[in-house]
C-alpha positions in Angstrom: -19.3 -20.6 -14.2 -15.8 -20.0 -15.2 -15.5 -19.8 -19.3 -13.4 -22.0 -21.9 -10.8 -18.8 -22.3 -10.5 -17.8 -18.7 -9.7 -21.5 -18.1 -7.0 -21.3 -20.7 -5.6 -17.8 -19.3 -5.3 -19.7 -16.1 -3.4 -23.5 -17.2 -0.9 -20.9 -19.1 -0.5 -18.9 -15.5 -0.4 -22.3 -13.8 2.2 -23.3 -16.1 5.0 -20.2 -16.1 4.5 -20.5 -12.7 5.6 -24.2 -12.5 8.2 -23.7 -15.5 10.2 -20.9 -13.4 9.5 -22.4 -10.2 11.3 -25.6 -10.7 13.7 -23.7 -13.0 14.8 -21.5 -9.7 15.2 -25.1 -7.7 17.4 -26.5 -10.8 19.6 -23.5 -10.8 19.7 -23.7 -6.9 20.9 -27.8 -7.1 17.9 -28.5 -5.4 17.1 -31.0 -8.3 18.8 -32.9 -11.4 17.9 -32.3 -15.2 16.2 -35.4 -15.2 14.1 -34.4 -12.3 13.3 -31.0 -14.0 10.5 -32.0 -16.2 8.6 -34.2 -13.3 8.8 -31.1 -11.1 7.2 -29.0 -13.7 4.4 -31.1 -14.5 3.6 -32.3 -10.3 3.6 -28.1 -9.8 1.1 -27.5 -12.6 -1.4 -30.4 -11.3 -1.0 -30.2 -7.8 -0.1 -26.5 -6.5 -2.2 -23.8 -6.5 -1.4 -20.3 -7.1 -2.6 -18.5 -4.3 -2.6 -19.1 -0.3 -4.5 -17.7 3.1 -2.6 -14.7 4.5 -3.8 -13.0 8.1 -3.0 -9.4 8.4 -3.8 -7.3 11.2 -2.7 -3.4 11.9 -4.2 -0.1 10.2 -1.3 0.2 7.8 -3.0 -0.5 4.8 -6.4 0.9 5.1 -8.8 1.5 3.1 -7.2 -1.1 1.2 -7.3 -3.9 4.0 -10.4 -2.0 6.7 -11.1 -2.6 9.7 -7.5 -3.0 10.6 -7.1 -6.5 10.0 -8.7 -9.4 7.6 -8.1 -12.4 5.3 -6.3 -12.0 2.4 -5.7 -14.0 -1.1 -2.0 -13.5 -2.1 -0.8 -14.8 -5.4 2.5 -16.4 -5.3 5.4 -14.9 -7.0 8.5 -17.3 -7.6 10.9 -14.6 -8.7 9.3 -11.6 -7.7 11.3 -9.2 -11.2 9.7 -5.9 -12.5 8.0 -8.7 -15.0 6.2 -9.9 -12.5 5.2 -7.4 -10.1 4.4 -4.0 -10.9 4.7 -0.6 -9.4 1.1 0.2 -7.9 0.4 -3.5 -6.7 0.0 -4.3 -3.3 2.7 -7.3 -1.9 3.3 -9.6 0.8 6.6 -9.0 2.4 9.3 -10.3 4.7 9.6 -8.1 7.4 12.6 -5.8 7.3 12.7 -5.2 11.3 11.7 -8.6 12.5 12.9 -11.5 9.9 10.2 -13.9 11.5 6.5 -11.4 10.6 5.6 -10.0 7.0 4.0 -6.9 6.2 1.8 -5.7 3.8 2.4 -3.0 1.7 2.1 -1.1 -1.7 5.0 -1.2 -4.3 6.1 2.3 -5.1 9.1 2.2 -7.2 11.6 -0.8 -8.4 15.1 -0.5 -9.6 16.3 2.1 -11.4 13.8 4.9 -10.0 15.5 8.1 -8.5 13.6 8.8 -5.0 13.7 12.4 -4.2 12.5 13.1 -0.4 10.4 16.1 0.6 13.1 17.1 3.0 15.7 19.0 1.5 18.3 18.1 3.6 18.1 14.4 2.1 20.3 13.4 -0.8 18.5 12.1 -3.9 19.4 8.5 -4.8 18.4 5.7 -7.7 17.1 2.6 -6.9 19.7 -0.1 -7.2 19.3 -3.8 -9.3 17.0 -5.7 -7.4 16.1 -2.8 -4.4 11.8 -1.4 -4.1 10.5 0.6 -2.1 7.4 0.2 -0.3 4.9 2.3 1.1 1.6 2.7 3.4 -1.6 2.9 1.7 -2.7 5.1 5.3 -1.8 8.5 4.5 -3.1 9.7 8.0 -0.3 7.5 9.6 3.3 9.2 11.2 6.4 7.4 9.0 7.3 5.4 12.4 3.6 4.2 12.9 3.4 3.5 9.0 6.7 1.3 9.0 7.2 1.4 5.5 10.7 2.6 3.0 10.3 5.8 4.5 11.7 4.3 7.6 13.5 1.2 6.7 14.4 2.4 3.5 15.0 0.1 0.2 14.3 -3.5 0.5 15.3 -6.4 -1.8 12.8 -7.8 -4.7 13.4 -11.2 -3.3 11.8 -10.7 -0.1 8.2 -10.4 -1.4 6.3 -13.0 -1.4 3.2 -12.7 -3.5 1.0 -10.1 -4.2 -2.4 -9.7 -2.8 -5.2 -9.9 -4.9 -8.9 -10.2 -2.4 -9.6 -9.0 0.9 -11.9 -10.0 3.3 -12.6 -8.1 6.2 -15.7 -10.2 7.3 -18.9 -12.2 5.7 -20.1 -9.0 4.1 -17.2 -6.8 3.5 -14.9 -8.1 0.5 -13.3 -7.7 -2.4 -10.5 -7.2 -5.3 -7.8 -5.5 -4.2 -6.7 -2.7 -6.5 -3.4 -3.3 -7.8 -1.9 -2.3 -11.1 -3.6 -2.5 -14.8 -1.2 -5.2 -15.5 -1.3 -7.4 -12.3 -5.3 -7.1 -12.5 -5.4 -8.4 -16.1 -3.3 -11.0 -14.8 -4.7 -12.2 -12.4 -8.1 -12.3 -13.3 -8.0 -15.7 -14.3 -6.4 -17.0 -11.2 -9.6 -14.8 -9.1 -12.1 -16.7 -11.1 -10.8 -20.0 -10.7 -9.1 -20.1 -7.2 -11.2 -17.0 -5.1 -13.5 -19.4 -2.8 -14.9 -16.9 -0.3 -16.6 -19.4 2.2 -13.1 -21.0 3.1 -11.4 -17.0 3.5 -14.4 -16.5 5.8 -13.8 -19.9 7.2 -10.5 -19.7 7.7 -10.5 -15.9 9.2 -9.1 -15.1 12.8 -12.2 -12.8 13.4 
């Protein structure tokens, strides 16, 4: 039973979401001022705030076991270091092939200096808009563990939500651990919209 105050906590997630959602389509041209207001309200009622994701590959384990599984992926409209946080775990495009995504852990945003192990590297900073993304499987070799180490920096805009539940199967499942922030969050959005029977049903396994 979801309480009165985790209901609230949710409508005002629902709502920013719609409210910069159809802001991003207005500044786009992708709909008038007088459309604005209707697109706000038919997001809030209608959408939801997560979606299905399959994911296979040992890249993210222990996070994702078993080296593949369903996962619950909150959607981020303008993924900004408001939004998404450094220690949270994110759907991606794909750097290397623009038509897969990847999942992978955000390590550092804009602004952050990245200093490499190898001396022979130059240290750099993190341009506006630039993250770097890492493996959560330390046991990997950087080409197996396709992550910033390898394809370098990629842009803010090309993540796609942030993953909040895996399910590896019936029995195995659970929160994903992201950052303090992103968990408080969306803890609301797990109560409400986490429905484990359809992940299961809806699984590739």
């Amino acid at each position: 039973m979801v309480s009165l105050s985790t209901w609230v906590r949710y409508a005002a997630n629902k709502f920013e979401y719609s409210l910069s959602l159809s802001w991003k389509k207005y500044n786009v041209g992708q709909i008038n001022a007088r459309e604005l207001s209707d697109a706000i309200w038919k997001n809030f009622f209608q959408g939801k705030l997560t979606f299905l994701h399959w994911t296979k590959g040992e890249e993210m384990s222990p996070t994702v076991a078993g080296n593949c599984g369903t996962l619950l992926v909150r959607k981020l409209p303008s993924p900004t270091p408001t939004q998404v946080f450094v220690g949270d775990v994110v759907l991606l495009k794909d750097p290397e092939r623009s038509d897969d995504f990847i999942v992978r852990r955000l390590a550092a945003i804009e602004g952050y200096e990245m200093v490499s192990t190898d001396e022979k590297d130059e240290p750099f900073v993190l341009e506006k808009d630039q993250c770097w993304v890492l493996s959560d499987n330390g046991s990997l070799k950087t080409k197996e563990a396709r992550d910033s180490r390898l394809f370098g920096p990629v842009p803010m805009t090309d993540i796609l939500g942030r993953v909040i539940y895996a399910l590896q199967s019936a029995v195995d499942h659970g929160p994903v651990e992201n950052s303090h922030l992103a968990m408080n969050q969306d803890s609301s959005v797990l109560a409400v919209e986490l429905d484990v029977e359809e992940m299961a049903k809806n699984s590739k396994m």
